[in-house]
BAFI-3210 file (N, C-alpha, C; in Angstrom, 3 decimals, decimal comma, padded with zeros to 6 digits):
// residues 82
n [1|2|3|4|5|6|7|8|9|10|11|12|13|14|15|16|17|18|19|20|21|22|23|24|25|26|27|28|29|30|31|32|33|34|35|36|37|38|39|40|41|42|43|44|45|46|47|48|49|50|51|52|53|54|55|56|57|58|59|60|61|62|63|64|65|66|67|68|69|70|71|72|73|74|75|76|77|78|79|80|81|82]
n.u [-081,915|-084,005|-084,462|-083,913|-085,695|-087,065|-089,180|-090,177|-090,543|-091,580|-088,905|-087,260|-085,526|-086,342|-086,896|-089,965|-091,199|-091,770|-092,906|-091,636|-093,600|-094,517|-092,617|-091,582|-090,467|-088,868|-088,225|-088,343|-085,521|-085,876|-085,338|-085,705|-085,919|-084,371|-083,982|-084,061|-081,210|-079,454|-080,887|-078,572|-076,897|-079,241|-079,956|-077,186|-076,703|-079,465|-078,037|-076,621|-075,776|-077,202|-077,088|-077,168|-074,059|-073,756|-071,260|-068,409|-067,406|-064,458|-062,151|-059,400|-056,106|-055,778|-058,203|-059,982|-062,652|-062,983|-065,253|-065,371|-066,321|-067,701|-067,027|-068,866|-067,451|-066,698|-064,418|-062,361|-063,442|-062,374|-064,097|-063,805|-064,784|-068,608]
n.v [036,516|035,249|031,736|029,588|027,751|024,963|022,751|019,715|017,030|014,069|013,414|015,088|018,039|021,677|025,021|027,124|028,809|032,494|035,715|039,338|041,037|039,434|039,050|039,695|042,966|043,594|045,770|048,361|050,678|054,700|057,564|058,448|056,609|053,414|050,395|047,633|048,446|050,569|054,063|055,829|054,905|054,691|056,854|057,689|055,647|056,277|059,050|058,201|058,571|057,747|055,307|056,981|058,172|061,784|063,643|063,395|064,210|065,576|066,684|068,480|068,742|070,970|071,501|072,730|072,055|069,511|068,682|065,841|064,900|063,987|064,918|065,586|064,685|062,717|062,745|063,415|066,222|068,479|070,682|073,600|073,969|073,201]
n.w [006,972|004,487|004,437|001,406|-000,326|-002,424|-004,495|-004,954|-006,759|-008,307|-007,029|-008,557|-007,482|-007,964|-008,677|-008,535|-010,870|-010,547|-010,649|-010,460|-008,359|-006,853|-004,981|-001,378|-001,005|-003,303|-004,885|-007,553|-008,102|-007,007|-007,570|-004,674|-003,472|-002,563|-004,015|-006,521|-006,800|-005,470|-004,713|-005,328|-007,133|-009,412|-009,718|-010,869|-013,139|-014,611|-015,684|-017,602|-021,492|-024,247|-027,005|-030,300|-029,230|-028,986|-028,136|-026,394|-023,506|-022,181|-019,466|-019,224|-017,709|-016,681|-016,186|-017,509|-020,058|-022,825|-025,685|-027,796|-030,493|-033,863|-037,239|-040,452|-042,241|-041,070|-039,228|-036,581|-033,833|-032,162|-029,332|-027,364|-024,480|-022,503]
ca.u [-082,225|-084,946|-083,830|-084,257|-086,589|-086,934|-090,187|-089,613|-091,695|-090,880|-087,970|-086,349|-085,859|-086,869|-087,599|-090,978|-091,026|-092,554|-092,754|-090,877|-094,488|-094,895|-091,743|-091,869|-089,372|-087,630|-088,834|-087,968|-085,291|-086,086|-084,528|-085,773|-085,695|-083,332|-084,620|-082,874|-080,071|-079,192|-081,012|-077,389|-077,081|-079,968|-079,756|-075,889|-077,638|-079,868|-077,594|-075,833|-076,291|-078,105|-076,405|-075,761|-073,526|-073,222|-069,849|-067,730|-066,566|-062,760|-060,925|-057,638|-055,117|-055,897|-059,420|-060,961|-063,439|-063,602|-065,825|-065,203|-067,361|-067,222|-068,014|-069,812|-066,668|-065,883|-062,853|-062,579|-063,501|-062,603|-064,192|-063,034|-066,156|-069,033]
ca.v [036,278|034,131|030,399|029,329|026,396|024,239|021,847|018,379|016,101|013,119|013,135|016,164|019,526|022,833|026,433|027,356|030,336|033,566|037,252|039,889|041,586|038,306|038,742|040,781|043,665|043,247|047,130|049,094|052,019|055,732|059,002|058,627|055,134|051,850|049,012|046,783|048,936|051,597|055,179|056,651|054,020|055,036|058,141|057,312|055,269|057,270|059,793|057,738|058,787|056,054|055,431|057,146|059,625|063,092|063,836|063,288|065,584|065,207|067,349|068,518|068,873|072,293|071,511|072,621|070,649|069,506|067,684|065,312|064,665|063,142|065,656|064,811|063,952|061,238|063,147|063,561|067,398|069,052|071,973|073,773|074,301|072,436]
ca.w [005,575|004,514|003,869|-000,595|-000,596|-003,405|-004,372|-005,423|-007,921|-008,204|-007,045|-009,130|-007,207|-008,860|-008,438|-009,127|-011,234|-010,346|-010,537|-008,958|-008,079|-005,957|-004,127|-001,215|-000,650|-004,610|-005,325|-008,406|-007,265|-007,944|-007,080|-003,546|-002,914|-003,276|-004,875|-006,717|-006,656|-004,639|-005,268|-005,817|-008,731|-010,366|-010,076|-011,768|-014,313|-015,534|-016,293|-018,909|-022,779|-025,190|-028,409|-030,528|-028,201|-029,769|-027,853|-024,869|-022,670|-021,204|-018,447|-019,430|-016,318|-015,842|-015,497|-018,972|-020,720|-024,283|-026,239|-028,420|-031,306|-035,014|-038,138|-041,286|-042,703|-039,923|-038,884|-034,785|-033,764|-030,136|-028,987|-026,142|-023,272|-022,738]
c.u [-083,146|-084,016|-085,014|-084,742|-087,107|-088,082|-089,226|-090,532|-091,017|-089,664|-086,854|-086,908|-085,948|-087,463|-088,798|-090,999|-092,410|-092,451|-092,588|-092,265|-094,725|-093,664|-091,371|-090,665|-088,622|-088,773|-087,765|-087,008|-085,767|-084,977|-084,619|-085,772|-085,121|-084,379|-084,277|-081,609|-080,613|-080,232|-079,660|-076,816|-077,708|-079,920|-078,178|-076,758|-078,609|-079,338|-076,591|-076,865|-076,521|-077,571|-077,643|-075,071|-073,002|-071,929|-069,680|-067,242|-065,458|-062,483|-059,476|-057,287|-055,218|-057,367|-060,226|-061,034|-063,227|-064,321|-065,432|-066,267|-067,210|-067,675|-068,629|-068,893|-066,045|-064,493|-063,328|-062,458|-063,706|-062,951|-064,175|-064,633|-067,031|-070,160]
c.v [035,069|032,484|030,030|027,992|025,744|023,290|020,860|017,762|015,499|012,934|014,390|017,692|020,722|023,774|026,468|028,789|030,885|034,840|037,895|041,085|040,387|038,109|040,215|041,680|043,704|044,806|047,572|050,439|053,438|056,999|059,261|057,529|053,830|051,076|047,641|047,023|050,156|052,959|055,956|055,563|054,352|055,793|058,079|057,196|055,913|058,571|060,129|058,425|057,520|056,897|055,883|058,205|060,667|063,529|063,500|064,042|064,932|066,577|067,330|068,918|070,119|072,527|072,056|071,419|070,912|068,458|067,244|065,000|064,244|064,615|064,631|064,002|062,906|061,527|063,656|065,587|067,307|070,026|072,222|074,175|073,161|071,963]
c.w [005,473|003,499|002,387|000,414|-001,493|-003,094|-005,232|-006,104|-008,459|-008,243|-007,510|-008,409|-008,131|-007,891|-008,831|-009,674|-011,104|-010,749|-009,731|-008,584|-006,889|-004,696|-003,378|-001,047|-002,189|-005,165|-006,706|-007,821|-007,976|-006,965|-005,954|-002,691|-003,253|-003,186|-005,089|-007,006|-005,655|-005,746|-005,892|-007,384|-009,612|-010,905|-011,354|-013,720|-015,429|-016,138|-017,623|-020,597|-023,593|-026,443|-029,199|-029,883|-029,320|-029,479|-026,351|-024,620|-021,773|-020,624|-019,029|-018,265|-015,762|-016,112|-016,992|-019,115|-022,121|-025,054|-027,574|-029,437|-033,170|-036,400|-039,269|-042,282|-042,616|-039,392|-037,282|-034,715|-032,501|-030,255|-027,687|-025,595|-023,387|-021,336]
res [x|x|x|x|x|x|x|x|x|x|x|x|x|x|x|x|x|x|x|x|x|x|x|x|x|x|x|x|x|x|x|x|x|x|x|x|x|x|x|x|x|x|x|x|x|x|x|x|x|x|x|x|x|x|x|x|x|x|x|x|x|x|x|x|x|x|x|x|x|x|x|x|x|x|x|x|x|x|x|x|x|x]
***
């Protein structure tokens, strides 16, 4: 691992700030390559839903799905599949 090194002026140490285009090896990950996380992260990651979520889907014990979802009335609605 490369040893952190710190400049000094007069007297007071400090980072010098930079960009992570300037630092080598700190890659962006994608679907075929780790980054700054793992590819299996990303891949994760990106498969999250961005508010506002239309419904959730739950497993019941014998393995059906149902989704969860709100109507217009604001009252909680399951439907079975999904």
């Amino acid at each position: 691992m490369t040893e952190r090194r710190f400049l000094a002026q007069e007297g007071t140490k400090f980072y010098p700030v930079t960009h992570k285009d300037a630092v080598v090896g700190l890659d962006v990950a994608n679907d075929n390559e780790d980054g700054l996380m793992s590819k299996a992260d990303k891949t994760k990651l990106d498969k999250l839903q961005v508010e506002p979520i239309e419904g959730l889907k739950f497993k019941s014990p014998d393995g059906s799905i149902f989704v969860l979802s709100v109507g217009d009335d604001g009252k909680s609605v399951f439907t079975k599949g999904g």
